[in-house]
C-alpha positions in Angstrom: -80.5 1.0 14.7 -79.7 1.4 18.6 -77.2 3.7 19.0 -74.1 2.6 21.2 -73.8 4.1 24.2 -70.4 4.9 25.7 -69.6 4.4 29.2 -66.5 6.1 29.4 -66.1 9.4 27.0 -63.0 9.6 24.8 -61.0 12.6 24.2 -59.2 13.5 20.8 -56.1 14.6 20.2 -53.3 14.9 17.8 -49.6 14.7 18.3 -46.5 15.4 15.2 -44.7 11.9 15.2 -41.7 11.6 13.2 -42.8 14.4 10.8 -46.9 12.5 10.6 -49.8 14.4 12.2 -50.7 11.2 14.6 -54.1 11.2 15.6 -54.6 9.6 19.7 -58.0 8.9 21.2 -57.5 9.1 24.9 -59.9 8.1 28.1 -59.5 7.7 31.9 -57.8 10.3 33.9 -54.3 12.5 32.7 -51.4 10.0 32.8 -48.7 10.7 35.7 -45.4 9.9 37.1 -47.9 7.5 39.6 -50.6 6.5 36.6 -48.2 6.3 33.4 -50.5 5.6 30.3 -51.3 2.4 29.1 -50.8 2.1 25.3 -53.9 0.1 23.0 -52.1 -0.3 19.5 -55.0 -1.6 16.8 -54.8 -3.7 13.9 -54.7 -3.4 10.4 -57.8 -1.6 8.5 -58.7 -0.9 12.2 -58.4 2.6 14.5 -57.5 3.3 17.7 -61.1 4.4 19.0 -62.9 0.4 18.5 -61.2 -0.4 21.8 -64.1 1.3 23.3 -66.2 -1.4 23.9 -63.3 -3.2 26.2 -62.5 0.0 27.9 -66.3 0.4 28.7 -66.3 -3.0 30.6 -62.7 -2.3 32.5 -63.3 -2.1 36.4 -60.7 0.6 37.3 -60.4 4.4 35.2 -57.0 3.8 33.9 -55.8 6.4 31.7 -55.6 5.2 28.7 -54.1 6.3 25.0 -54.8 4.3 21.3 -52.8 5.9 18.3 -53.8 5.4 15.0 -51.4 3.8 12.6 -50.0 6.2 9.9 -52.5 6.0 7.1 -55.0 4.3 9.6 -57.9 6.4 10.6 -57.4 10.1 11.4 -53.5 10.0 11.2 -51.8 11.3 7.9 -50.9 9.3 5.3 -46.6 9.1 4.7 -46.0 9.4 1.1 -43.2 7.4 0.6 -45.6 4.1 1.3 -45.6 1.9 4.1 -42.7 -0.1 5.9 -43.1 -2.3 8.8 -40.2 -0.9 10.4 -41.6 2.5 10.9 -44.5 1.2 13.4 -41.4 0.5 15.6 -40.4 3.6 15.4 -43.6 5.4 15.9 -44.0 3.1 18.7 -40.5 3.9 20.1 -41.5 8.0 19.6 -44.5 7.7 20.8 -43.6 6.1 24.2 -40.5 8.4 24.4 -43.7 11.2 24.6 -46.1 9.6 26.7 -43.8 8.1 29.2 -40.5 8.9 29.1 -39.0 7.4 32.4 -41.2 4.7 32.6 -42.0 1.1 30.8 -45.4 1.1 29.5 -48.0 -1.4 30.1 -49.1 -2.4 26.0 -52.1 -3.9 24.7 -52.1 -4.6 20.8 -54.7 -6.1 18.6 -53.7 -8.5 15.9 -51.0 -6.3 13.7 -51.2 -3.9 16.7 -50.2 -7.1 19.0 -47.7 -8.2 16.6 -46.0 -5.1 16.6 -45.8 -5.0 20.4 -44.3 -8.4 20.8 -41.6 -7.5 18.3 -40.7 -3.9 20.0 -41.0 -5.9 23.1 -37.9 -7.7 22.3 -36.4 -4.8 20.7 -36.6 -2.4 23.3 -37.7 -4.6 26.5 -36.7 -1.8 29.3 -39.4 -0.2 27.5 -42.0 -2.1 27.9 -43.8 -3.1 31.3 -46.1 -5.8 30.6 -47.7 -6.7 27.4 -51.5 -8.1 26.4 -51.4 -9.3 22.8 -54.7 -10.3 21.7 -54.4 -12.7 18.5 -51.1 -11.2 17.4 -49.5 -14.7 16.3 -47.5 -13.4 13.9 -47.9 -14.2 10.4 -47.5 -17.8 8.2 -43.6 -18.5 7.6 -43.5 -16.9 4.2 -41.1 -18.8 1.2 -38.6 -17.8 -0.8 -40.2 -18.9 -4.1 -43.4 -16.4 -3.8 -40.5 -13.3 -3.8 -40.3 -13.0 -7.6 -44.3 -13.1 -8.1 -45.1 -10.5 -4.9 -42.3 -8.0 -5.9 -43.9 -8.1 -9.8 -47.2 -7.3 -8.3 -45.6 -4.6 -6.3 -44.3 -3.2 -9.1 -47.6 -3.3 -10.8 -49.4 -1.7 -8.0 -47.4 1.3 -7.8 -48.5 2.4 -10.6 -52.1 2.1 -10.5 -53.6 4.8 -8.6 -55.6 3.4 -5.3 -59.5 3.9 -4.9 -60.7 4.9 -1.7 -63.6 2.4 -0.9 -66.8 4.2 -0.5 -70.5 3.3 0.6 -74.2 5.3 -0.1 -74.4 5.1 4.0 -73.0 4.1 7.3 -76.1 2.2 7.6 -74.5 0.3 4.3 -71.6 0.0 5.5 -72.7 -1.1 9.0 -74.5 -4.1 7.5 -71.7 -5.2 5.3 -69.5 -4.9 8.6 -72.3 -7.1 10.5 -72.1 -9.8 7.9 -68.2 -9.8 7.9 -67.9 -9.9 11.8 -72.0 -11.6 12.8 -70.9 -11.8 16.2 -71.3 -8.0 16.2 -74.3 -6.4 17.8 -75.8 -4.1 15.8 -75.1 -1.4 17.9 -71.4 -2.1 17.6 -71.7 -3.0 14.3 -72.9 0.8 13.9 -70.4 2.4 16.3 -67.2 0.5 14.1 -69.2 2.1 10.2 -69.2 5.3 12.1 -65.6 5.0 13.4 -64.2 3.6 10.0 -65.5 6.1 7.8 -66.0 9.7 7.1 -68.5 11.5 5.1 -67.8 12.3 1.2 -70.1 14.4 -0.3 -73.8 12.7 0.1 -72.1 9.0 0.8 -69.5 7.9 3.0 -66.0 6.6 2.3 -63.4 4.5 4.6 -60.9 6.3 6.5 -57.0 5.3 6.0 -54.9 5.0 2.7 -55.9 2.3 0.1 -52.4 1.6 -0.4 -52.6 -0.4 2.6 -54.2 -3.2 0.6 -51.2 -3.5 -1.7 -48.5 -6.5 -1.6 -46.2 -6.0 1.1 -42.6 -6.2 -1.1 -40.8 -7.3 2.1 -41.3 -11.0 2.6 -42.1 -11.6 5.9 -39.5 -13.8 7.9 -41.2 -15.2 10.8 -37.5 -16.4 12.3 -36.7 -12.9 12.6 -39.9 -12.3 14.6 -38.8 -15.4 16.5 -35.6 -14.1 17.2 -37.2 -10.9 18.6 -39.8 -12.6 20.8 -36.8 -14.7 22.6 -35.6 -11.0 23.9 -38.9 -10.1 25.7 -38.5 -9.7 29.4 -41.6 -8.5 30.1 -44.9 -10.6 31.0 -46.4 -11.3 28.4 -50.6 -12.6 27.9 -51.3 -13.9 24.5 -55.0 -13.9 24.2 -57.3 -15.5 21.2 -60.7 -16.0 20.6 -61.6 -20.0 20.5 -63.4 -19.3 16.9 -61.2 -17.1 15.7 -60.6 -17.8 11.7 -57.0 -16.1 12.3 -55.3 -19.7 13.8 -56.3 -21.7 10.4 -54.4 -18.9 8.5 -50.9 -19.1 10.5 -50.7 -22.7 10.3 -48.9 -24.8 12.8 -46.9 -22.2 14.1 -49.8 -20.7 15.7 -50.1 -23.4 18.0 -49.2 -22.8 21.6 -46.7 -25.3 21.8 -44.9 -23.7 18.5 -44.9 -19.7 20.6 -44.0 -21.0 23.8 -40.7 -22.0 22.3 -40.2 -18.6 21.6 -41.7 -17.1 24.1 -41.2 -19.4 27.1 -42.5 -16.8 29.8 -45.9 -16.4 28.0 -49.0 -16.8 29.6 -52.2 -18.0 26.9 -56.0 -17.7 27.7 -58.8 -18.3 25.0 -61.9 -16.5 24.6 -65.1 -18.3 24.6 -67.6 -17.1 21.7 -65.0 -15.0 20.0 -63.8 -14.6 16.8 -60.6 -12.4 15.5 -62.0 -9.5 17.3 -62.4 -10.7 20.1 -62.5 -7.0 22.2 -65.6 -6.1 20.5 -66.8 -9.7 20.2 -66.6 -10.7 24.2 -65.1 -7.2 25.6 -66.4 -8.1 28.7 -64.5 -11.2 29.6 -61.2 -9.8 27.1 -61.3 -6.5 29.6 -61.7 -8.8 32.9 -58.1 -11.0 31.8 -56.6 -7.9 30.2 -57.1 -5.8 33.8 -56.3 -9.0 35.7 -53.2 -9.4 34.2 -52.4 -5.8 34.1 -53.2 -5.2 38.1 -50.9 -8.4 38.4 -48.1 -6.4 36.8 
């Protein structure tokens, strides 16, 4: 298997968030008061370090910064579980860091872009400018499904998660190229190896299983409605014109259903791309992304 080759080398680093060990994979030059980083937020299951492939085909060395979620990746896992909420706040602390006295130029993948157009209406002298790529929100959730999610919450919580593991990164590669076949296998390779981590003689997926739990909260997609009708900042939603993500919203995914909300928007699609579309096509998702970016 042909290795990927990176054109621009990442740095690691690690920075205490809101009492989690928060891992960052950083490129480009040191941020400054001229340069203030530019924030990649990835989505679920994902890490911060798969945005390589659309940093690789960006024009301009802009320095760059891509957390990983708590429990995603290399960042600790809290131990109280998981709550939407706090991705606001880590994004909030996070910011307050990196780029204190300025608004931040965001782009966020899927839950990553979700989460940025929801802390862009609740924080919008905060954020700059704001590429969300497939982050549509989620399907209006109903009142009825509460009883049966929060009695398979309850049963969760007392099951003890398993850690999905594989006999190689070559296996898990494979079983990441059938998932995602508009992968290369190079990339398909450079996701296994950024995914996992070795575990004795196999390899087992990085980030907390209790991820794939039932999310108690119902989701209340005219509260993220609300929030997107406060965002001041430009805003490019971008999706891949195969992407399997649009079937799974619905209606609401249409543009004429986010524009409502988001009135200021601007929308591009993405020939030959699927729900990752900045591995998929980085190329032509970096060329919009760093058009819109030097626009703004």
């Amino acid at each position: 298997m042909t290795a990927y080759q990176a054109r621009r080398a990442p740095r690691h680093d690690t920075v205490r968030l809101r009492g989690l060990d928060i891992h960052l994979t950083r490129w480009g030059p040191t941020p400054s008061e001229s340069e203030p980083p530019v924030f990649l937020l990835h989505g679920f299951q994902d890490t911060g370090d798969t945005f390589q492939f659309m940093i690789d085909a960006f024009k301009r060395d802009w320095p760059l910064v891509a957390p990983d979620w708590r429990g995603f990746g290399r960042s600790a896992w809290p131990q109280e579980g998981y709550w939407f909420p706090d991705y606001f706040a880590d994004l909030d602390a996070l910011l307050d860091m990196l780029s204190p006295d300025l608004p931040a130029r965001i782009v966020g993948h899927s839950m990553g872009g979700n989460i940025a157009n929801l802390y862009a209406g609740l924080r919008p002298a905060r954020v700059r400018c704001l590429a969300s790529l497939e982050g549509f929100g989620l399907p209006r959730a109903s009142p009825r499904d509460a009883p049966a999610r929060l009695r398979k919450w309850l049963d969760q919580v007392k099951s003890v998660p398993v850690l999905k593991d594989y006999e190689s990164v070559e296996q898990l590669a494979g079983v990441i190229r059938f998932r995602y076949p508009r992968f290369t296998e190079a990339q398909s390779d450079f996701v296994a190896r950024a995914w996992s981590e070795p575990d004795d003689a196999r390899v087992r997926l990085l980030g907390d299983a209790r991820h794939r739990w039932v999310n108690p909260v119902r989701y209340a997609r005219e509260d993220a409605e609300a929030c997107w009708r406060e965002v001041k900042a430009p805003v490019l939603m971008v999706s891949g014109d195969e992407s399997e993500y649009w079937a799974r919203i619905g209606p609401e995914a249409c543009e004429d259903e986010l524009r409502s909300a988001m009135p200021h928007a601007e929308f591009a699609r993405v020939r030959g791309a699927g729900h990752m579309l900045h591995i998929e096509q980085a190329d032509r998702v970096a060329a919009l992304v760093e058009n819109f970016f030097s626009a703004h």
